[in-house]
C-alpha positions as CSV (number, residue, x, y, z in Angstrom):
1,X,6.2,61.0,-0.3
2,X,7.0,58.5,2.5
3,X,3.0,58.7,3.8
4,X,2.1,57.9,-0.2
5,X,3.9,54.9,-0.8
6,X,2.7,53.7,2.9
7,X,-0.9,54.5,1.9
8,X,-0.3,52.3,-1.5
9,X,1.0,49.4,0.5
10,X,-2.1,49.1,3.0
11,X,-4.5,49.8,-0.3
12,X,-2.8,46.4,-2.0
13,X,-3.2,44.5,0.5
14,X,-6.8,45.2,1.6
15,X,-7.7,44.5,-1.9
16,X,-6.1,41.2,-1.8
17,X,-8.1,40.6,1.1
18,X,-11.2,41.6,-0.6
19,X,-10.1,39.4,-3.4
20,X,-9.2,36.4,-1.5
21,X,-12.9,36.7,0.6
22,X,-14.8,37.3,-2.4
23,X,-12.9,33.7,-4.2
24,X,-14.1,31.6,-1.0
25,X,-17.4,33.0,-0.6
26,X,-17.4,33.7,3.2
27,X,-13.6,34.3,3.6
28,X,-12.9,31.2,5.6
29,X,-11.1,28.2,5.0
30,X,-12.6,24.8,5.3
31,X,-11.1,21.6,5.3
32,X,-11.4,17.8,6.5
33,X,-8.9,16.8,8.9
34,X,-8.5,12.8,10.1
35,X,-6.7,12.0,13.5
36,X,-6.2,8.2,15.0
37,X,-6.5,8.0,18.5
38,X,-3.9,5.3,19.7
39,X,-5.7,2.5,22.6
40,X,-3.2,1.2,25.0
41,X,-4.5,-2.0,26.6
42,X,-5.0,-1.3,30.2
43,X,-3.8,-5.0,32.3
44,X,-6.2,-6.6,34.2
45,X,-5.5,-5.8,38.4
46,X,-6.6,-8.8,40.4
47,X,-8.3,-10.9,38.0
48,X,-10.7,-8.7,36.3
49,X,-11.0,-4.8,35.1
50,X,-8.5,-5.3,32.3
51,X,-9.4,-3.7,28.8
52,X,-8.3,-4.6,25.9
53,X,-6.7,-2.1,23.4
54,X,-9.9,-1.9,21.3
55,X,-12.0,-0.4,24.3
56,X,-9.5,1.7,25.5
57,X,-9.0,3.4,21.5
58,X,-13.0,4.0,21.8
59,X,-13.0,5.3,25.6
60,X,-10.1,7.7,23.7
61,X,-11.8,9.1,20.8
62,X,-15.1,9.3,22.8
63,X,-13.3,11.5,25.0
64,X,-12.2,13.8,22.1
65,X,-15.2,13.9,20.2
66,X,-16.7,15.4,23.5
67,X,-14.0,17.9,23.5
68,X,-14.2,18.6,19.8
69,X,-18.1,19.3,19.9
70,X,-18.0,21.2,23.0
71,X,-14.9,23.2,23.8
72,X,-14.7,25.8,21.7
73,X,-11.3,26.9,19.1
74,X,-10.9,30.4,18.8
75,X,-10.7,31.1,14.8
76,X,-12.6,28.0,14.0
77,X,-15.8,26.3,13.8
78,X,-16.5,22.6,14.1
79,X,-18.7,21.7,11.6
80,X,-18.7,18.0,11.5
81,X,-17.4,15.1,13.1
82,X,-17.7,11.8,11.5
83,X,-16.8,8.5,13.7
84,X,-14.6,5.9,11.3
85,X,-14.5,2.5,11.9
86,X,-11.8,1.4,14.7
87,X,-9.0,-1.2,13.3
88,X,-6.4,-3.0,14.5
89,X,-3.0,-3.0,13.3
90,X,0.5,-5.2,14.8
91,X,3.0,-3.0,16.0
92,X,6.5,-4.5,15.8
93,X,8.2,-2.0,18.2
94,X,5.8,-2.8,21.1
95,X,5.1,-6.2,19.6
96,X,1.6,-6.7,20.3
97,X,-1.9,-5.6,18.4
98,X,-2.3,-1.8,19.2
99,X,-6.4,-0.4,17.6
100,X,-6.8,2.8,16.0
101,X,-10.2,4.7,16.8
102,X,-10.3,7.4,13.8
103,X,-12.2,10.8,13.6
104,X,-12.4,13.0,10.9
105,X,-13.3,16.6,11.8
106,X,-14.8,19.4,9.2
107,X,-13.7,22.2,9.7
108,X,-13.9,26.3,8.9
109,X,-11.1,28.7,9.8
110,X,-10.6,32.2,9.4
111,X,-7.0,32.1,8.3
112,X,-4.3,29.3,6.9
113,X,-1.9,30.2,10.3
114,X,-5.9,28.6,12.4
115,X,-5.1,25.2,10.5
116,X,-1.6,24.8,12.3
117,X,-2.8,24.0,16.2
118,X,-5.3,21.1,14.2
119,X,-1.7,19.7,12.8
120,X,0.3,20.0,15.1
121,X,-1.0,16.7,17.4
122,X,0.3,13.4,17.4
123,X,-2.9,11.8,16.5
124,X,-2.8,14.4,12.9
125,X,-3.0,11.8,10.2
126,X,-4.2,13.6,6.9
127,X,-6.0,16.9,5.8
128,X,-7.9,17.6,2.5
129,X,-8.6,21.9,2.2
130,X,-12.4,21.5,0.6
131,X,-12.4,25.5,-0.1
132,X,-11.2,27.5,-1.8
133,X,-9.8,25.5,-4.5
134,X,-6.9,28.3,-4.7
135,X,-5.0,30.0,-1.9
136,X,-2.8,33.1,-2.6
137,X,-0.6,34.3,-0.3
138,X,1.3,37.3,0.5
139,X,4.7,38.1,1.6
140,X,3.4,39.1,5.1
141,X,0.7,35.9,5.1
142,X,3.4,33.4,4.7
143,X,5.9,35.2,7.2
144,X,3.1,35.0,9.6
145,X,2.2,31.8,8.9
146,X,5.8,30.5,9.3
147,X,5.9,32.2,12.7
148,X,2.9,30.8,13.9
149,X,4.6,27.4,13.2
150,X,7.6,27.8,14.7
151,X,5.4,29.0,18.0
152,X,3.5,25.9,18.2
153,X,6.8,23.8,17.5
154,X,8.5,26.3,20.8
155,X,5.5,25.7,22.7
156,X,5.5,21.3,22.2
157,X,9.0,21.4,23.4
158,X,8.0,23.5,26.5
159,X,5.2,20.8,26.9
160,X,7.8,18.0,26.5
161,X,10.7,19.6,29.0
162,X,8.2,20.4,31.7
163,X,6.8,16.8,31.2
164,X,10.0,14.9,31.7
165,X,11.6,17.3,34.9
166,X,8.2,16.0,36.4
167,X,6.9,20.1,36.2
168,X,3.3,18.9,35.3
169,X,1.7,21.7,36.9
């Protein structure tokens, strides 16, 4: 009796699967995500070499978009990368003019718990899911979904701590 209500169970949930592949076509998850990459102005050493905080944004989000195209995400697939034009904004805390280089990335995942290591950066400014229109989870989706959160939040703090005791390595 025990073996039959396991057995019922695993069939549920493989047809929700089946369901939830055959409602997005492909069975991934695609969406349009948009980070700003902050530029510092680097001062000027001995007269000349200084950037201002324009450049350095661009030098910034060149660097990503080289890493975006080329380094590959396990679970996901870049699929588009669009450039956005770089503004300027005055920041009162730091009280000077700080530029914003933005990217927006497309992008197809296998799973909702794939989208959380895109949001989880400090330069995450907005996502849009493009497909499906509708996502149904289960009890076990969301639990694992939650725990892959709380994961990436455990592993920033690592990040941080190591970073301030100077444990870069």
């Amino acid at each position: 009796m025990l073996k039959h209500e396991f057995g019922s169970a695993m069939e549920e949930e493989t047809q929700e699967e089946i369901q939830n592949e055959q409602e997005t076509g492909d069975g991934k998850i695609r969406f349009k995500i948009r980070y700003d990459y902050k530029g510092r102005p680097k001062p000027a050493r001995f007269f000349f070499g200084g950037r201002d905080t324009e450049e350095m944004a661009e030098e910034l989000r060149e660097k990503n978009v080289a890493l975006w195209r080329n380094v590959p995400v396990q679970g996901a697939q870049i699929e588009k990368v669009d450039l956005m034009e770089i503004y300027t904004i005055f920041e009162e805390e730091e009280e000077e003019e700080i530029a914003y280089a933005p990217i927006e990335l497309q992008v197809a995942v296998d799973s909702l718990d794939d989208i959380v290591r895109f949001v989880a950066r400090s330069e995450f400014r907005r996502l849009e899911v493009v497909e499906p229109e509708n996502i149904t989870l289960s009890k076990k989706e969301v639990e694992r979904l939650l725990y892959k959160i709380n994961e990436t939040f455990e592993e920033h703090e690592r990040w941080r701590k190591r970073g301030r005791n100077g444990d870069n390595i």
